[in-house]
C-alpha positions in Angstrom: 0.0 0.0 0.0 2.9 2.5 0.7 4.1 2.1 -2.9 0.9 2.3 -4.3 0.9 6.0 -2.7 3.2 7.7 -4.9 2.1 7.5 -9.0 4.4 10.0 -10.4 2.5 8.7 -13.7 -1.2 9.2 -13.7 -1.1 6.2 -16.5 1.0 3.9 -18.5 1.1 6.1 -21.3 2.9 8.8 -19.6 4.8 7.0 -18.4 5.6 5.2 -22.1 5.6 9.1 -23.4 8.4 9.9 -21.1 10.5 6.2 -22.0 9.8 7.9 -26.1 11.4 11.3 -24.5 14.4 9.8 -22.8 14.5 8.2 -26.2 14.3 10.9 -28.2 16.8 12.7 -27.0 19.4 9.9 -26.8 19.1 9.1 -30.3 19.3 13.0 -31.0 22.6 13.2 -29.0 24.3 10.1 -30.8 23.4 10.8 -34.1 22.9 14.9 -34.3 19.2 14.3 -35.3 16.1 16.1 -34.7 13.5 13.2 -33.6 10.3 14.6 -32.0 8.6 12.7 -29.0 5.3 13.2 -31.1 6.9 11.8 -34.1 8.8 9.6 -32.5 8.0 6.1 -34.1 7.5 7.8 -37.3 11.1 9.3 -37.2 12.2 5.6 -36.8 9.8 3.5 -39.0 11.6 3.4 -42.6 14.2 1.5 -40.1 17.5 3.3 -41.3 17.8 4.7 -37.8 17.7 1.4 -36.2 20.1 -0.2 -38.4 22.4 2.1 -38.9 22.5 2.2 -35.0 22.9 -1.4 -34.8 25.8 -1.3 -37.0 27.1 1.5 -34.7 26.8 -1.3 -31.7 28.8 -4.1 -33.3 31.7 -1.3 -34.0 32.0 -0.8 -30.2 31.3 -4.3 -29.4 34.5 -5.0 -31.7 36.4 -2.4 -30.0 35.5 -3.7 -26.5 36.4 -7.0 -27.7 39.7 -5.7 -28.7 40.4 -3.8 -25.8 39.2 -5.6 -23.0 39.2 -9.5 -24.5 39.4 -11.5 -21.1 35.8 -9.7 -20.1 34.4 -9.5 -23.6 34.7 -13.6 -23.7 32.1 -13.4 -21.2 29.7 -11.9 -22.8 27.2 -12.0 -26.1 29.0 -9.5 -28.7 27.2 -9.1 -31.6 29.1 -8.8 -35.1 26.8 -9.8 -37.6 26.4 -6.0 -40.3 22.3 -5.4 -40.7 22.1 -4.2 -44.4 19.8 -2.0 -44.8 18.7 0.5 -47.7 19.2 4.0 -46.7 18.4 6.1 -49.6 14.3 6.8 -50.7 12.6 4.8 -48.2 9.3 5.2 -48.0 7.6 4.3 -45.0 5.4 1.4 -45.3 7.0 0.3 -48.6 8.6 -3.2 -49.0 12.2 -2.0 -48.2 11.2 0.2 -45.3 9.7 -3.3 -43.6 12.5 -5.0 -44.7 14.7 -2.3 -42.9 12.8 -2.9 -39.5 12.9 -6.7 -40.3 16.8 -6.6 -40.5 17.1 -4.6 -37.4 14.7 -7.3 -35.2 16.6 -10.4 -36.7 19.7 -8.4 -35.3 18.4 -8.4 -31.9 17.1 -11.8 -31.8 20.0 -13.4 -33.0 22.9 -10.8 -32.5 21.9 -9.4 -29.2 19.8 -12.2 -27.8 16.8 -10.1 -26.5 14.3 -12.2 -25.1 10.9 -12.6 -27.1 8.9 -10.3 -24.1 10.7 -7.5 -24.9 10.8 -7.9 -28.6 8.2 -6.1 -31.4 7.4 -7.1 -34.7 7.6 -5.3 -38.4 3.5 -4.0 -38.0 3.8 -2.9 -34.6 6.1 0.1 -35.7 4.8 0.0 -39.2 1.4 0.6 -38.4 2.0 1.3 -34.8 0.5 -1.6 -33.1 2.3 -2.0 -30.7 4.3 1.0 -29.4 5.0 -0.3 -25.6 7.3 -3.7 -27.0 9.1 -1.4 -29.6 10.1 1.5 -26.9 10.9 -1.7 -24.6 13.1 -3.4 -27.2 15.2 0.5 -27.8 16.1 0.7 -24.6 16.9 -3.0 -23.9 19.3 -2.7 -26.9 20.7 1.1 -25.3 21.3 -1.0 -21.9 23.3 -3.9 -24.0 25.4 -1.4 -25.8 25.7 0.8 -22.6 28.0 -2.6 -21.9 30.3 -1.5 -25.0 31.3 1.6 -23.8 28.2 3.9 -25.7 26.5 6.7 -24.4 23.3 4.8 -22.6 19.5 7.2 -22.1 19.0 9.1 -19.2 16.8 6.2 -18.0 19.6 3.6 -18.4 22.3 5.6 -16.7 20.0 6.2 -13.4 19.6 2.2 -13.1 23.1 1.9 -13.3 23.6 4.6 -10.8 21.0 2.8 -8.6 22.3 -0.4 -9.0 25.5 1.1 -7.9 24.0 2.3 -4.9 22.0 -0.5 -3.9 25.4 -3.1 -4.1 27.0 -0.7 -2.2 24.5 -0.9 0.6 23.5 -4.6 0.5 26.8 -6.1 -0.5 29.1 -4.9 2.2 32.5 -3.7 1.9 33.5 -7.0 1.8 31.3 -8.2 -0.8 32.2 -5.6 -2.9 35.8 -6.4 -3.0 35.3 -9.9 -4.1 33.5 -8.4 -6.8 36.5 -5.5 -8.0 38.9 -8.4 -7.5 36.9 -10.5 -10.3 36.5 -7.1 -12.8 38.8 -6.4 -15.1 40.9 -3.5 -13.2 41.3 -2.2 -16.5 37.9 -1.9 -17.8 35.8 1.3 -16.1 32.6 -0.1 -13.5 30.5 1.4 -15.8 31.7 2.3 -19.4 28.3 2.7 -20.8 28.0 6.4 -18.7 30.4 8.2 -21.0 29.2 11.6 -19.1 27.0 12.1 -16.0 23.7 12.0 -16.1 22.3 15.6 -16.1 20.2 16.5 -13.7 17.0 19.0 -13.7 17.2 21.9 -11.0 14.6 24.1 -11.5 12.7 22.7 -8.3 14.7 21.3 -5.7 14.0 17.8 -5.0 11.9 17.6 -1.7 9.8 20.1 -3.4 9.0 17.8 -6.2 8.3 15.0 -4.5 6.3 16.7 -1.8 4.1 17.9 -4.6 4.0 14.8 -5.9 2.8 12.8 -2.6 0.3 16.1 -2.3 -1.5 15.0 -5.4 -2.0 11.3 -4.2 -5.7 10.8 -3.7 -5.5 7.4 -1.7 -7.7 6.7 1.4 -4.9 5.6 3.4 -2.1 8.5 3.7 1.9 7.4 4.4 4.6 10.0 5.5 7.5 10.2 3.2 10.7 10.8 5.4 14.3 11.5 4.0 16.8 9.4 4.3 19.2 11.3 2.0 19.7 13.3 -1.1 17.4 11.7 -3.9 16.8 8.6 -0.9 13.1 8.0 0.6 11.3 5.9 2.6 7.1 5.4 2.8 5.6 4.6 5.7 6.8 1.8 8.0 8.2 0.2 4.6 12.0 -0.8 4.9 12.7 -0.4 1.2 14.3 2.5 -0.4 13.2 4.8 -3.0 15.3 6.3 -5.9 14.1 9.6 -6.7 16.3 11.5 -9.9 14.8 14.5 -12.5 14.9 13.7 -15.7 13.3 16.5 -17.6 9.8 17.3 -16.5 10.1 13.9 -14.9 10.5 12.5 -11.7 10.9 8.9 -11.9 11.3 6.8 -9.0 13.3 3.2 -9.3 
């Protein structure tokens, strides 16, 4: 019940609009484009984006490979090139679908993405089914994250938390084991080529009291600080990740 108190979302689609944001913007920063939220799927539907990103993800995968080989054996690095046609694609047409078609075989067989987080040609071609499509972008943004690329907002604050959460729960000695078994040479996290930037036009506890004083539930639950961007609910034990991310405050 104390989680169920806090819906910084009022539905699943905002929530969705602000994964297509997060998005948005990461594909704008990688590849100097101009990709609206509102457009977002129709940006991406002739499928040279996507591919042309995927082949962007093999090159670092190689270069990890090269670089770091004793931790790259490890793990699944694709290298198979998804052709794709690039020049006069219209969307809906036969190459555009076979764009998007080369891109999922990629991530099926390439990346290994499991089938519940996978889309199919029609669901971004006709936009049936934009929840598995966003899903399956930022699944392939967390694999690459583990090349060394520049990862979303969104996958950069669950590495920060995951961070935070081992450094709580494992113990110093724990923790140890772990950086003994890493690579020394190979950065904790290489896929957060720059920190994650942070909103500031409201400070924190004013955001999130705002967001607790919109909450319409029968039951109420104080929300005490623990420490910066740290909350509990109630008599709950667990932890809550706050971070801004835009005009978002999403909490892991």
């Amino acid at each position: 019940a104390a989680s169920k108190s806090i819906r910084p979302f009022r539905s699943s689609e905002e929530y969705l609009e602000a994964m297509k944001e997060d998005l948005a913007e990461w594909f704008n920063t990688l590849y100097d484009l101009d990709i609206q939220v509102d457009t977002f799927l129709e940006s991406l539907e002739t499928g040279c984006h996507l591919c042309r990103h995927a082949n962007h993800v093999n090159r670092a995968a190689l270069e990890f490979q090269q670089q770091h080989p004793q931790v790259a054996a490890g793990m699944r690095v694709p290298q198979n090139e998804v052709v794709f046609q690039a020049r006069n694609v219209v969307p809906g047409s036969f190459i555009a679908r076979d764009n998007v078609s080369n891109f999922i075989q990629w991530c099926r067989q390439d990346l290994g993405i499991q089938d519940v987080l996978m889309f199919e040609t029609n669901d971004l071609v006709l936009k049936k089914n934009e929840k598995n499509f966003v899903l399956c972008l930022l699944e392939v943004a967390r694999r690459g994250s583990k090349f060394g690329m520049l990862a979303p907002m969104l996958i950069q604050m669950e590495e920060e938390i995951e961070e935070e959460m081992r450094d709580q729960m494992g113990g110093d000695e724990a923790l140890g084991t772990r950086r003994e078994s890493r690579d020394p040479r190979v950065p904790p996290c290489p896929g957060r080529a720059r920190p994650v930037a942070l909103c500031d036009l409201k400070n924190l506890d004013e955001l999130v009291r705002e967001i607790l004083g919109c909450c319409s539930c029968p039951s109420q639950f104080p929300m005490v600080k623990v420490s910066e961007g740290k909350y509990k609910v109630g008599d709950s034990s667990t932890l809550i990740f706050v971070r801004v991310r835009s005009h978002h405050v999403p909490p892991r």
